[in-house]
C-alpha positions in Angstrom: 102.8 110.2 96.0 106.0 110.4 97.7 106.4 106.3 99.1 109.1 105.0 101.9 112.1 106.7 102.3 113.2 104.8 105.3 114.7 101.5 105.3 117.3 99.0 104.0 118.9 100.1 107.2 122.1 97.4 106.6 123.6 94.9 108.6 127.2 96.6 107.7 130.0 97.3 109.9 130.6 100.9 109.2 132.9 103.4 110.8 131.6 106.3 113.2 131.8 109.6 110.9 135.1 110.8 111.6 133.8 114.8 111.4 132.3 115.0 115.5 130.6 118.5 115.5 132.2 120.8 118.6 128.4 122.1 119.4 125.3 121.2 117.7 124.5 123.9 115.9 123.0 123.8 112.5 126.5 124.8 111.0 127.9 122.0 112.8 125.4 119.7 111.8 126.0 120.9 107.8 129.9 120.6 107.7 130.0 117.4 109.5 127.0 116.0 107.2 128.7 117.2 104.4 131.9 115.7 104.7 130.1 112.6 105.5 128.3 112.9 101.9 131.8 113.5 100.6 132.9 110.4 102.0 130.3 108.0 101.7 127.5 108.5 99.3 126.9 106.0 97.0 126.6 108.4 93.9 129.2 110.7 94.8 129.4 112.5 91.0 125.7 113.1 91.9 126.0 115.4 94.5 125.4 119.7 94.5 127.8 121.9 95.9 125.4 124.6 97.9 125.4 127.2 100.3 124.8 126.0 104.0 124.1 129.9 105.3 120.7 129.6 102.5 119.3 126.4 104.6 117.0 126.7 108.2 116.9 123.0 109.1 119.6 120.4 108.0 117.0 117.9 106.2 116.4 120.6 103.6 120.3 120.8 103.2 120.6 117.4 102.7 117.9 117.1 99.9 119.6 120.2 98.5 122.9 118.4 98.0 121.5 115.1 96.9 119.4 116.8 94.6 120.9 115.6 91.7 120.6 112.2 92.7 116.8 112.8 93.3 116.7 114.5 89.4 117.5 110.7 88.1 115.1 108.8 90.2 118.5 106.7 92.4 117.3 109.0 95.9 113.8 109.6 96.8 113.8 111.3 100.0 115.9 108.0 100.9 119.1 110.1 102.5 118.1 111.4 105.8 118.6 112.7 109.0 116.8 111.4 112.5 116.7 111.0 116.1 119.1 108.6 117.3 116.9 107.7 120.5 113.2 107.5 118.3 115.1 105.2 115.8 116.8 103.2 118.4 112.9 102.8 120.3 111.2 101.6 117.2 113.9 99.3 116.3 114.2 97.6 119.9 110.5 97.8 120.6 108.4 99.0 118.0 107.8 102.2 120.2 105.8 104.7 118.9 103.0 107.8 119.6 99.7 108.5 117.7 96.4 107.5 117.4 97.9 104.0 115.8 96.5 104.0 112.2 97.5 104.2 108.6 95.7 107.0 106.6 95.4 106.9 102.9 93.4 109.5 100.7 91.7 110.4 97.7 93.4 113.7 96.2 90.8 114.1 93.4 88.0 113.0 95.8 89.2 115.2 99.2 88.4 111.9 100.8 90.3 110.1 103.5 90.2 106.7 104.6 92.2 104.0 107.2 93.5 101.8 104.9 95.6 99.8 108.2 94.2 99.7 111.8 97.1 98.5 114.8 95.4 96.7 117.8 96.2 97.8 121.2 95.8 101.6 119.8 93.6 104.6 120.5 92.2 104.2 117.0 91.5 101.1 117.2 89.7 101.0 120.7 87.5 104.0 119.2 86.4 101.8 116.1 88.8 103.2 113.7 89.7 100.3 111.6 90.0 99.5 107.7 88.2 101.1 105.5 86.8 103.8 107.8 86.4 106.7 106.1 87.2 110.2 108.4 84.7 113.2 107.6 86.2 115.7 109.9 88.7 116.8 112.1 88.6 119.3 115.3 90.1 119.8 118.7 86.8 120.2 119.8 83.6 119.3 118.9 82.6 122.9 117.9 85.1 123.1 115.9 85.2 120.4 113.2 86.6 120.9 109.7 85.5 118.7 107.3 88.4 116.6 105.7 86.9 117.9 102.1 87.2 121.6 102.8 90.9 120.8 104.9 91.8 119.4 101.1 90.3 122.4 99.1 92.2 125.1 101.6 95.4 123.5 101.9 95.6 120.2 100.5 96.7 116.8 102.3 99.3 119.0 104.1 96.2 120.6 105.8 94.6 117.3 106.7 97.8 116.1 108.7 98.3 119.3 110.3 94.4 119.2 112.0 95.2 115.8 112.6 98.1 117.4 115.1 101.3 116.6 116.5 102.3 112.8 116.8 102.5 112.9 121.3 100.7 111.4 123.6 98.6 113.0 125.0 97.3 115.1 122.1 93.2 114.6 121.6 91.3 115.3 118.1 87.3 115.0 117.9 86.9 112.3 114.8 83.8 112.2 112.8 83.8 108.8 110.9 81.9 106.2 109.2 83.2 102.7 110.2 83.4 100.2 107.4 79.8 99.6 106.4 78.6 101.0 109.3 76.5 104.6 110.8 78.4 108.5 111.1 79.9 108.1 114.4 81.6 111.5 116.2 84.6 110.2 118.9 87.4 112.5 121.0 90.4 110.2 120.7 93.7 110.6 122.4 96.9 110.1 121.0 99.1 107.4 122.9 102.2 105.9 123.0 101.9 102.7 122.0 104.1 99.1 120.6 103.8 98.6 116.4 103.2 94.6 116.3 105.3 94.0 112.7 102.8 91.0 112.6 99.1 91.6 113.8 97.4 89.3 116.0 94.4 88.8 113.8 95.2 88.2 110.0 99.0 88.4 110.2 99.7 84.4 110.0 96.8 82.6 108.4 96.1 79.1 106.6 93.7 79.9 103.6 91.8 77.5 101.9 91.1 77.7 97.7 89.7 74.6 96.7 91.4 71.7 97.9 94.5 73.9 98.0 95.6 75.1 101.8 97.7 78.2 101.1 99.8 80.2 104.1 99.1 83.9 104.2 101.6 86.2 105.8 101.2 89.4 106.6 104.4 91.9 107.2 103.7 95.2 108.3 107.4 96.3 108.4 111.1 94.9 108.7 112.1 97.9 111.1 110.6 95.9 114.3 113.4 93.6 115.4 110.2 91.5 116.7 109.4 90.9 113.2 112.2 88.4 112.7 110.5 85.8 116.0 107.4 86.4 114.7 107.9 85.2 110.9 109.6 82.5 112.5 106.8 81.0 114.3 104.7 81.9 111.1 106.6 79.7 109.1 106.6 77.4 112.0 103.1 76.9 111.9 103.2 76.7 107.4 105.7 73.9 107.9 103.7 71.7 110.5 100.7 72.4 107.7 102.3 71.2 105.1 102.2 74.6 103.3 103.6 74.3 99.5 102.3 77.9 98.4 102.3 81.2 99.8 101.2 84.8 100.1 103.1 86.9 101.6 101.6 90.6 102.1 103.6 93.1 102.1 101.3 96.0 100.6 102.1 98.6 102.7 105.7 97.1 103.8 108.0 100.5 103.4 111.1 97.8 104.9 113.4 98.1 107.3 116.4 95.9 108.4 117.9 94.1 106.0 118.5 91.6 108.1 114.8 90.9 108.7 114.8 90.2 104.5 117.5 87.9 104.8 115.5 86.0 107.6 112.1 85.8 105.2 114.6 84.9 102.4 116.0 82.0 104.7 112.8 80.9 105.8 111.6 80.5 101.6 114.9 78.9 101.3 114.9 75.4 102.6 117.7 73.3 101.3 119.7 76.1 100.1 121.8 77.2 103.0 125.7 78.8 102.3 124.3 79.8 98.8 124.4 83.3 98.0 121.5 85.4 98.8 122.4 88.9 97.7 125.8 91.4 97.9 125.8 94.9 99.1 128.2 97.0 96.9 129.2 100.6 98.0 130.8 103.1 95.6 134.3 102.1 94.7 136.7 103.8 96.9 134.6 102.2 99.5 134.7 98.6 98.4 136.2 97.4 101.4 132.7 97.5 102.7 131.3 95.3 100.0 129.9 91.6 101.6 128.4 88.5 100.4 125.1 87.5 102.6 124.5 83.7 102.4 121.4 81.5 102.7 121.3 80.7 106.8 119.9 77.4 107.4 116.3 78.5 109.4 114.7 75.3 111.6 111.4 76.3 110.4 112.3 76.7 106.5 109.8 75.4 103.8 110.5 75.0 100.2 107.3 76.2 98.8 106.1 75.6 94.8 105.1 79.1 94.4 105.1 82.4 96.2 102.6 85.5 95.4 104.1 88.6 96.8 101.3 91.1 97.4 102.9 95.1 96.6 102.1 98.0 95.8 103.6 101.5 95.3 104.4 101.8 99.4 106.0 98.5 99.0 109.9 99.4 99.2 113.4 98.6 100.3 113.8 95.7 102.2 109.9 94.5 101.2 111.7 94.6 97.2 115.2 93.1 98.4 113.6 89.8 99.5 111.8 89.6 96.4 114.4 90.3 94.0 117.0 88.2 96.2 114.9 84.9 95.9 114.6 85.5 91.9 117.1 83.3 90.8 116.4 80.5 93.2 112.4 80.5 92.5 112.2 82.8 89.1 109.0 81.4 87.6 107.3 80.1 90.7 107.3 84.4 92.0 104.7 86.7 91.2 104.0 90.5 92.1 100.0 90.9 92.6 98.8 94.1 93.1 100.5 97.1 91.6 104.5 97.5 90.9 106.8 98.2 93.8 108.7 101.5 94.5 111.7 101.2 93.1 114.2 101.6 96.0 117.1 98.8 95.2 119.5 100.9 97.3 119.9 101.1 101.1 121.5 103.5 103.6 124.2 103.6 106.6 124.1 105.1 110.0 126.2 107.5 111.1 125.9 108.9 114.6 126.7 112.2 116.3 125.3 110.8 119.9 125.8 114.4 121.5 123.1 115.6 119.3 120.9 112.8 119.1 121.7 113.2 115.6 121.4 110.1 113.0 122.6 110.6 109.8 121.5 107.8 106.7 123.1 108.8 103.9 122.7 106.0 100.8 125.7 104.4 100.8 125.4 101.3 98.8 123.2 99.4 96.6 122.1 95.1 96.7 122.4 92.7 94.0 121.0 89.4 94.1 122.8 85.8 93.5 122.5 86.9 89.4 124.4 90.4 90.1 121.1 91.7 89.2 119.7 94.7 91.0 119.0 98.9 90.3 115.3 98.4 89.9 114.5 102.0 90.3 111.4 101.5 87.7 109.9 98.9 90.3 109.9 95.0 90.5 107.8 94.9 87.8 109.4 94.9 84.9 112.0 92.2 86.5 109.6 89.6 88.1 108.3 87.0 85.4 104.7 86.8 86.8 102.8 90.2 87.9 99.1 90.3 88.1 97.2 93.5 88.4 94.7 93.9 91.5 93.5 96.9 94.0 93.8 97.2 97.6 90.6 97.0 98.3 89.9 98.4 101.4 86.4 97.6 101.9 87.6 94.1 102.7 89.7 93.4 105.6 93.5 92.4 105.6 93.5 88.1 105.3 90.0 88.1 103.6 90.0 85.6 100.4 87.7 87.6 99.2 90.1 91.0 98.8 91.0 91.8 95.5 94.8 91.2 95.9 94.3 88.0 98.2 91.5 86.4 95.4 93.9 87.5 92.9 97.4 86.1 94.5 95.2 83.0 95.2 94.0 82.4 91.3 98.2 82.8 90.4 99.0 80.0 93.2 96.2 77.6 91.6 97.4 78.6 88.1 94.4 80.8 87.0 95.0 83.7 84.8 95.4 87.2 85.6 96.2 90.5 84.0 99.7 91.8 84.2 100.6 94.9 86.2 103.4 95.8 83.1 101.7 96.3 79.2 102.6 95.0 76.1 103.8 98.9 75.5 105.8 98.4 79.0 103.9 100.6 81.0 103.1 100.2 84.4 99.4 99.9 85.3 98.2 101.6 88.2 94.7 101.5 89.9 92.6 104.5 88.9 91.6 105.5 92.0 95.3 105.0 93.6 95.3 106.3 97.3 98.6 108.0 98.9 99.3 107.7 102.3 99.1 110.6 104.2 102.5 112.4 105.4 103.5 114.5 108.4 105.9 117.4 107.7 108.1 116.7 109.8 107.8 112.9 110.4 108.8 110.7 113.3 111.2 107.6 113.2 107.8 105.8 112.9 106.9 107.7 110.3 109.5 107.9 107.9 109.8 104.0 108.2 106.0 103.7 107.9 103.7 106.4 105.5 100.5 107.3 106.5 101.2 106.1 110.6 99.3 108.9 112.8 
């Protein structure tokens, strides 16, 4: 399925567009996006020249022009355009609207499922939580439509449409069966509500294997500026532990700032500080830009023996920076458990037109790591030494030892074997029964930044 566009949003002084558009019309919008592209993109011999007169919204012009970029795999839906004031929210406060959970489904099976429930949400108050599977979806309770037949007549499309617009305020009748539990029929409204990056209940845990006493952290996303205090205290609490091994989770981690990556880096990176993390290169004509992050000495830094990096195909941007970024410091002590990454080893820029609460984020440049090494658009899989294959296993909550990822990032830490995610042939191995997240047509700052959110 289509995975994160958002993230890698960089910590890079770049100009204000020069092109400010007289009114805000959709012509406007076009010329003054264009010349931006013009300007700025990373790939700029992989850009289309196309009529603006042909397009009714300006994201469909955008993925016009960039379409050749999309053709080789270097821009998945990552060049976009948003609201300055729903980015700005989410960024400062984690601000968002919906029912507060993460759906993923079953294409061949027409079956839908919470794969990620947030606390202090609608959902959640209503028993919505992992692994709840919906059945069907109404305004009313006369009127449900079971998620099956929403599949058969118009695919996930028609699921996220009945689900209805992400506002407060907006109520669906959910039929659902909890996680081992009875068919339960709930109205639940849709509020606004604050995305905790790192939840309250398995995001920081000590788990024990053995004798061993591993830290577990779980990141929901880098966007949340919050995210950087709370992995701070997490580590906080791994280095008054003793913690020498680590999970981090970052399953459904799309990412977000870059500077939240270069905190988790410095926090993995005790004893390192003023060596080089990673560089951010932007095309040639704009190498001005280019910069050279380095290791930040962080007061509650560990130096940990081995790290297991939980991923899967939602795991992207900022989530793969860190990863690759700590490569040549901790190489053979890293492993991917799960399923390979995205493939997103680029990151964009913002460019505002604040009269038409209009943010542009074209990708502008790519990251390297300490090595030069970067442009893993295949995934981190075939560049980390260690991968071990697992599922998601939904029917287990998120911190469980007993999940298939967690047991399995757990075995790598005390040096049991695993299966690798990448063949002897080279292929990737994915899980047979490989959810997608759900996606809204026209999706929110939330949404673009996190897949599946409702």
């Amino acid at each position: 399925g289509t995975a994160p566009p958002g993230g890698g949003v960089p910590t890079v002084p770049v100009p204000s567009p020069t092109p400010t558009p007289a009114a805000c019309s959709l012509r406007a919008q076009q010329d003054a996006v264009s010349q931006l592209l013009d300007e700025w993109y990373l790939f700029p011999d992989l850009l289309a020249t196309v009529n603006p007169a042909s397009f009714t919204d300006l994201q469909s012009f955008i993925n016009a022009r960039v379409a050749p970029a999309r053709a080789q795999n270097r821009d998945r839906f990552f060049t976009f355009a948003t609201s300055i004031a729903e980015e700005t929210a989410l960024i400062q406060s984690g601000a968002s609207a919906g029912f507060g959970f993460r759906l993923g489904f079953d294409a061949n099976a027409r079956r839908l499922f919470v794969v990620e429930g947030y606390e202090g949400t609608p959902a959640f108050a209503a028993g919505l939580d992992r692994g709840t599977e919906i059945l069907a979806i109404g305004t009313a309770a006369g009127n449900l439509q079971t998620v099956s037949s929403l599949f058969a007549a118009g695919g996930s499309q028609a699921v996220s449409n009945a689900l209805g617009p992400n506002d407060a305020g907006v109520t669906r009748v959910l039929q659902f069966r909890p996680r081992g539990g009875a068919v339960v029929e709930r109205s639940v409204t849709k509020a606004a509500f604050a995305l905790d990056p790192v939840s309250d209940r398995y995001g920081v845990l000590i788990l024990t294997d053995g004798s061993q006493r591993v830290g577990y952290l779980n990141l929901r996303t880098f966007i949340v500026e919050d995210a950087q205090r709370q992995m701070r205290e997490a580590f906080g609490r791994f280095r008054s532990e003793g913690v020498s091994r680590v999970i981090i989770d970052l399953r459904y981690n799309g990412g977000g700032l870059v500077s939240g990556a270069e905190v988790l880096g410095d926090l993995l990176l005790q004893g390192r500080t003023g060596q080089v993390w990673s560089e951010v290169q932007f095309r040639p004509a704009k190498s001005a830009q280019n910069r050279i992050r380095r290791i930040a000495g962080e007061a509650n830094a560990i130096n940990p023996q081995r790290i297991a990096f939980i991923t899967t195909g939602e795991s992207a941007s900022a989530s793969e920076s860190t990863i690759n970024s700590l490569l040549p410091y901790l190489g053979n002590n890293i492993a991917l458990i799960g399923t390979n990454t995205f493939g997103k080893p680029v990151g964009q820029s913002a460019f505002d037109f604040t009269q038409c609460d209009l943010r542009v984020r074209p990708v502008t440049f790519r990251t390297v790591n300490a090595n030069g090494q970067g442009d893993y658009f295949n995934g981190l899989a075939s560049v980390v030494p260690n991968t071990c294959r697992a599922a998601d296993d939904i029917a287990v909550p998120l911190g469980d030892p007993a999940e298939a990822s967690i047991r399995t990032a757990l075995d790598f830490l005390a040096g049991r074997a695993c299966t690798p995610i990448v063949s002897s042939t080279g292929t990737f191995w994915q899980m047979r029964e490989e959810r997608e997240m759900l996606e809204a047509r026209e999706p929110s700052a939330s949404q673009i930044e996190l897949p599946g959110l409702f």
